[in-house]
Every structure is written in C-alpha cells, then in structure tokens.
C-alpha positions, 0 to 999 in steps of 0.5 A: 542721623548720626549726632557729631561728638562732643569730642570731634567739637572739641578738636575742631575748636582746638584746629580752629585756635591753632588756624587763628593763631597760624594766620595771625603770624602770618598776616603779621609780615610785611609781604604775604600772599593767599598761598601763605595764608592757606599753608597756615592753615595746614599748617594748624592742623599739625598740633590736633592731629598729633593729639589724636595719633596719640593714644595717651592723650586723654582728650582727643586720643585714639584710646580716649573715652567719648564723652556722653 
C-alpha cells in the first residue's frame, strides 16, 4: 500500500487554509446560499494548484525534491 507524501500533506493543508478563509467571506454576507459556499471552496484550490503548475516552486512544484 502506497504511503501519502509528506508533501501531498502539505498541499492539502495548504487548500484546505485557502477553503477556510474562501468560506469564511463567504459566510460573512448578508445573503448567502450552498452554491456560494461550494464555489468557494473551488475557488480555494486556485492558490495550491498554481503552487504545483509552477516548477520553481520549491514546496509543491512539479520540479520539487519529495521530502523523506
């Protein structure tokens, strides 16, 4: 059975600060509905998916080293 990485651990923590902070706003109007709530939480995965498109990035980039 194949052990989750680290870094795949790391990058889920990073969507999932990135989904609290993108539900919070949203919970924050007025007038908010489930749709809202669940596009946020698309929405978070924008900032940990351009991490790992990137290959400079030393964390989560297609070029990074895996962490042992």
């Amino acid at each position: 059975m194949k052990r989750i990485q680290p870094q795949h651990i790391e990058m889920l923590k990073s969507y999932l600060r990135s989904a609290l902070a993108a539900v919070v706003a949203v919970m924050a109007t007025v007038d908010f509905t489930f749709q809202d709530v669940l596009k946020a939480f698309v929405a978070a995965l924008i900032p940990p998916v351009l991490r790992w498109i990137n290959p400079k990035d030393p964390a989560f980039g297609r070029g990074a080293q895996p962490v042992e």
